[in-house]
C-alpha positions as CSV (number, residue, x, y, z in Angstrom):
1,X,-34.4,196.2,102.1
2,X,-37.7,194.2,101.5
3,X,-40.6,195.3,102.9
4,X,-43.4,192.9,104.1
5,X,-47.1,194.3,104.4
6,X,-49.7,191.8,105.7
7,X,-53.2,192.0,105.4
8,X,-56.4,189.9,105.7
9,X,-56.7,190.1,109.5
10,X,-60.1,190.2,111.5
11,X,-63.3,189.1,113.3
12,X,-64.2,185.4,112.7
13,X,-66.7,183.2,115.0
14,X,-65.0,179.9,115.9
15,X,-65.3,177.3,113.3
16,X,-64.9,179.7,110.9
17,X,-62.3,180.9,108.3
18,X,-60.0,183.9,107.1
19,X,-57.2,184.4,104.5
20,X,-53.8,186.1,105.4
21,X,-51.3,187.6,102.5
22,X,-48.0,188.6,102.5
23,X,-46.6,190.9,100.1
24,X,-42.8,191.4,99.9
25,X,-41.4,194.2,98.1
26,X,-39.1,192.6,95.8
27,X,-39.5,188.9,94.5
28,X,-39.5,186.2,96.9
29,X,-36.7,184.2,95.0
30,X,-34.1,186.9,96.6
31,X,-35.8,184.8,100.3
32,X,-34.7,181.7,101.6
33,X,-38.2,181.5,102.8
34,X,-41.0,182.9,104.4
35,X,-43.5,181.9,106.6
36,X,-46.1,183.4,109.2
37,X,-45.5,183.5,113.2
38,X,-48.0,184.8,115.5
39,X,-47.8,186.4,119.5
40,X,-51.3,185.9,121.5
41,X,-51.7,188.9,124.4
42,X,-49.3,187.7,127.2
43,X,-47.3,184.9,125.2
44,X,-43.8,184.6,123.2
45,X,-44.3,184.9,119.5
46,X,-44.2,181.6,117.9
47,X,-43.9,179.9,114.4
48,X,-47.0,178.9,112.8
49,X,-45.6,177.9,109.5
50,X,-42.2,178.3,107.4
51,X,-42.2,177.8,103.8
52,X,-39.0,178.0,101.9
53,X,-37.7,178.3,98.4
54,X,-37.8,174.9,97.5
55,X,-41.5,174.5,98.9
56,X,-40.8,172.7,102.2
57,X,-43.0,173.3,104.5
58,X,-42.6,173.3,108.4
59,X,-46.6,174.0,110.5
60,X,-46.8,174.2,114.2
61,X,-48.5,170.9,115.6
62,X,-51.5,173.6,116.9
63,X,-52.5,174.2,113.7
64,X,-51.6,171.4,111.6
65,X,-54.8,170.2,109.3
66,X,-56.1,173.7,109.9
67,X,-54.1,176.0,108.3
68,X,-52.5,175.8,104.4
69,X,-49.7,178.0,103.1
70,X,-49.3,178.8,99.9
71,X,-47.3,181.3,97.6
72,X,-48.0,183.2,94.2
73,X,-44.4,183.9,92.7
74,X,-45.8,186.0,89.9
75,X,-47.6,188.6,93.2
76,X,-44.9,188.1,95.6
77,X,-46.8,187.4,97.8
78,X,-47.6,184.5,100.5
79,X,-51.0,183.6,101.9
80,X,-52.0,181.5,104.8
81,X,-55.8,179.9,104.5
82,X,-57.3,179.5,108.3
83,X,-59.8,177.4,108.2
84,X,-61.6,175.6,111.2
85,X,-60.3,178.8,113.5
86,X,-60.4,178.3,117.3
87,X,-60.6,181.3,120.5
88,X,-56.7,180.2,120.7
89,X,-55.3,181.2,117.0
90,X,-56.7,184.6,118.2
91,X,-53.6,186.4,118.2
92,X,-51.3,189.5,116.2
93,X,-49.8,187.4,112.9
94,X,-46.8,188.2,111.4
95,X,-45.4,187.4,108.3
96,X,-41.7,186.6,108.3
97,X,-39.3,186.4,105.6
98,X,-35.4,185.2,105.9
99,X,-32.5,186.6,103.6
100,X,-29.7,184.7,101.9
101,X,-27.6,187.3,103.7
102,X,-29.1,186.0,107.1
103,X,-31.1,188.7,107.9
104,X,-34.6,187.9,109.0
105,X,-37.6,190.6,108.4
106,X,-41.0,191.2,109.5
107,X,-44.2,193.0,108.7
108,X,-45.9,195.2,111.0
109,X,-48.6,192.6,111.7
110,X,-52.3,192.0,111.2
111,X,-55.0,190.6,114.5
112,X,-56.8,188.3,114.2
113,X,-59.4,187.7,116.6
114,X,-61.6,184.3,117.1
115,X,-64.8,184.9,118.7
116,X,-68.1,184.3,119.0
């Protein structure tokens, strides 16, 4: 089974930025894709971006122009740049990743808080 640990969570003052990463266990080739969703207190979880193998890429309107995936194939990992961060991305993050066999995994998550 692949394990997912995310990291890179934090404090940030509106307007400002912070870097997620997603390691997975074994390579990322074994995933149809991976992405990042995130649950603010009170609210469903919901996708913030899906990435898959072939590099399509699939952001939630919310943060569209604000917020870049990105993968490094030779680290395994998967990183989300959050730049121009507002009160309402403040919210646990989890990284995601979907298996050719259909299952679909998740880390243990990482907060990320917008304040000022």
């Amino acid at each position: 089974q692949v394990q997912l640990v995310e990291s890179g969570g934090g404090l940030v003052q509106p307007g400002g930025s912070l870097r997620l990463s997603c390691a997975a266990s074994a390579s990322i080739f074994t995933l149809i894709s991976m992405g990042w969703y995130r649950q603010a207190p009170g609210k469903e979880r919901e996708l913030v971006v899906n990435l898959t193998n072939d590099y399509r890429t699939n952001y939630a309107d919310s943060v569209k122009g604000r917020f870049t995936v990105s993968r490094d194939n030779a680290k395994n990992t998967v990183n989300l740049q959050m730049d121009s961060l507002k009160p309402e991305d403040t919210a646990v993050y989890y990284c995601n990743a979907r298996t050719y066999r259909g299952a679909s995994l998740w880390g243990q998550g990482t907060l990320v808080t917008v304040s000022s």
